[in-house]
C-alpha positions in Angstrom: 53.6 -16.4 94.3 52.2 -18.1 91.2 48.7 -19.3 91.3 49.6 -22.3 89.3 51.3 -23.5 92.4 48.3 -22.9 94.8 45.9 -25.1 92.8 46.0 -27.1 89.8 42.7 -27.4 87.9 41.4 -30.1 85.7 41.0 -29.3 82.0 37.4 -31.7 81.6 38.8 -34.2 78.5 35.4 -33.9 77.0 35.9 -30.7 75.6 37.5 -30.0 71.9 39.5 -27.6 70.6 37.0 -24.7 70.2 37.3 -20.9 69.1 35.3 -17.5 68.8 32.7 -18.1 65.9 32.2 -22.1 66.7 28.2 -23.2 66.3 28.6 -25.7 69.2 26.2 -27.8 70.5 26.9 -27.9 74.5 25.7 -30.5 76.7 25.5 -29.7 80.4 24.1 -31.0 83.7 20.9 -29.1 85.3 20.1 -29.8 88.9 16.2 -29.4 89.1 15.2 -29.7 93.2 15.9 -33.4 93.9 16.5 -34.4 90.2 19.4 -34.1 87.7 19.0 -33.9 83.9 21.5 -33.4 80.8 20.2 -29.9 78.5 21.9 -28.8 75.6 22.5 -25.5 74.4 23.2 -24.9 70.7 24.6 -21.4 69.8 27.3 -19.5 68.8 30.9 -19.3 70.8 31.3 -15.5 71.7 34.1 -15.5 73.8 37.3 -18.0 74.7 38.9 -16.9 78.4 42.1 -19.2 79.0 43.3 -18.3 82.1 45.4 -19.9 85.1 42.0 -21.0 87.3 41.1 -22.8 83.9 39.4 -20.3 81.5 36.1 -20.2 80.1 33.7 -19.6 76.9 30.3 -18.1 76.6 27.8 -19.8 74.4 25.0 -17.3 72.8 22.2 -18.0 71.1 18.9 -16.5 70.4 15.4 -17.7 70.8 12.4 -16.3 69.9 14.0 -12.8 69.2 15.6 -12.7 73.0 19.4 -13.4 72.7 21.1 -15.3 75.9 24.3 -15.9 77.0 25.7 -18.7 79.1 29.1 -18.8 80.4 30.9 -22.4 81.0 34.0 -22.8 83.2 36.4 -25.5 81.2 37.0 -27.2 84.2 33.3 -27.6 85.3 32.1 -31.6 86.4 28.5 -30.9 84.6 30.0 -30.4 81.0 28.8 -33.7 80.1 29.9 -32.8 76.0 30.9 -30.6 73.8 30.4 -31.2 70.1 31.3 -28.2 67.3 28.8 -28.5 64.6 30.0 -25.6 62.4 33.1 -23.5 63.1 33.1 -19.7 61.8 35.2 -17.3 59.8 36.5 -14.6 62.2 39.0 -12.0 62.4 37.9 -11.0 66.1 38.6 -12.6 69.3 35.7 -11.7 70.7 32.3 -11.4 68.9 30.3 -9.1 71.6 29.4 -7.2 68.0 27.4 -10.0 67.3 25.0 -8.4 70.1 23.3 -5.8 68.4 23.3 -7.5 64.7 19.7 -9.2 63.7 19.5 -12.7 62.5 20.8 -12.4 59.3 23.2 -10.1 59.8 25.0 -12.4 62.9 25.4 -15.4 60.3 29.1 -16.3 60.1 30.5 -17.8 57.0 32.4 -21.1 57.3 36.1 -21.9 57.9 37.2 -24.3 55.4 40.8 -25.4 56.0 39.6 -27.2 59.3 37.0 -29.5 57.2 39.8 -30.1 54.1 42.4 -30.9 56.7 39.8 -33.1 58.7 39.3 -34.8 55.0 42.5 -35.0 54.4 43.1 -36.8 57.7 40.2 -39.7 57.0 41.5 -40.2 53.6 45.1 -41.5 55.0 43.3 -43.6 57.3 41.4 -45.4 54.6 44.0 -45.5 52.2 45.9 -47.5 54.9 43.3 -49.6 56.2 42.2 -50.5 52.4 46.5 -50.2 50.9 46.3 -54.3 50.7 42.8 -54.7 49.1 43.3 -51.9 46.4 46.5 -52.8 45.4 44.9 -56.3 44.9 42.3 -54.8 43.0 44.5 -52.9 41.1 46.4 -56.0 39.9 43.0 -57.4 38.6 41.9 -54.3 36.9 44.7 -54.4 34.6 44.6 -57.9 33.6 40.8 -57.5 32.8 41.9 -54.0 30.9 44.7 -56.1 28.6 42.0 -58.8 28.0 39.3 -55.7 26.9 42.7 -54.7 24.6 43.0 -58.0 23.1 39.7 -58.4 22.5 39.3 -55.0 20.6 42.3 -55.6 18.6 40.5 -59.1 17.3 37.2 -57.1 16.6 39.7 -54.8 14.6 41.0 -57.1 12.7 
């Protein structure tokens, strides 16, 4: 028997893609007595658990020398949001190295392809919202640049 068939879980839509050596900023519900209130949690992604009951990821992150870890179900109602502010360079798929390394030594450099791709993506967007205006613009930039040559070539002569 397949657990898929047993129960089907719901993947919250407010999650992005994320991976081991994200800086993510995680906003979650907190039920305080007879009040609820929204806390975030920014720190590194350690661990990425995809599994059949919906997975999870563990967030860690270290105030005031004391490192903490929180684990979030994907599939959890009080993941209000999840936004990734920096996403790392990582050949491991899961960090728990990061543990026993100070400050400095923990920092991550950057993935670039993600943010040239992401670029890449909002540059064909604006090429094709603007395509009319610039190719109107275009038009008048080279009558204005033959009436600059005319008016050298009379200077000239």
């Amino acid at each position: 028997m397949n657990i898929n068939s047993i129960s089907q879980t719901k993947v919250n839509p407010k999650i992005p893609q994320i991976s081991p050596g994200d800086t993510v900023r995680v906003s979650f519900k907190v039920k305080e007595a007879n009040r609820e209130r929204v806390q975030t949690l920014l720190g590194l992604v350690v661990r990425v658990r995809r599994r059949a009951d919906g997975g999870n990821f563990t967030v860690r992150r270290v105030t005031y020398g004391i490192g903490v870890e929180h684990t979030f179900p994907f599939a959890s109602p009080f993941l209000e949001k999840i936004e990734v502010v920096r996403r790392g360079k990582v050949r491991r798929a899961k960090l728990y190295y990061i543990r026993r390394l100070s400050a400095k030594e923990a920092r991550l450099k950057e993935r670039r392809e993600r943010m040239a791709e992401k670029v890449a993506a909002e540059a064909v967007v604006e090429e094709s919202v603007a395509g009319e205006s610039v190719a109107e613009e275009g038009s008048v930039e080279e009558a204005v640049g033959e009436e600059a040559v005319d008016e050298e070539a009379e200077k000239l002569e």
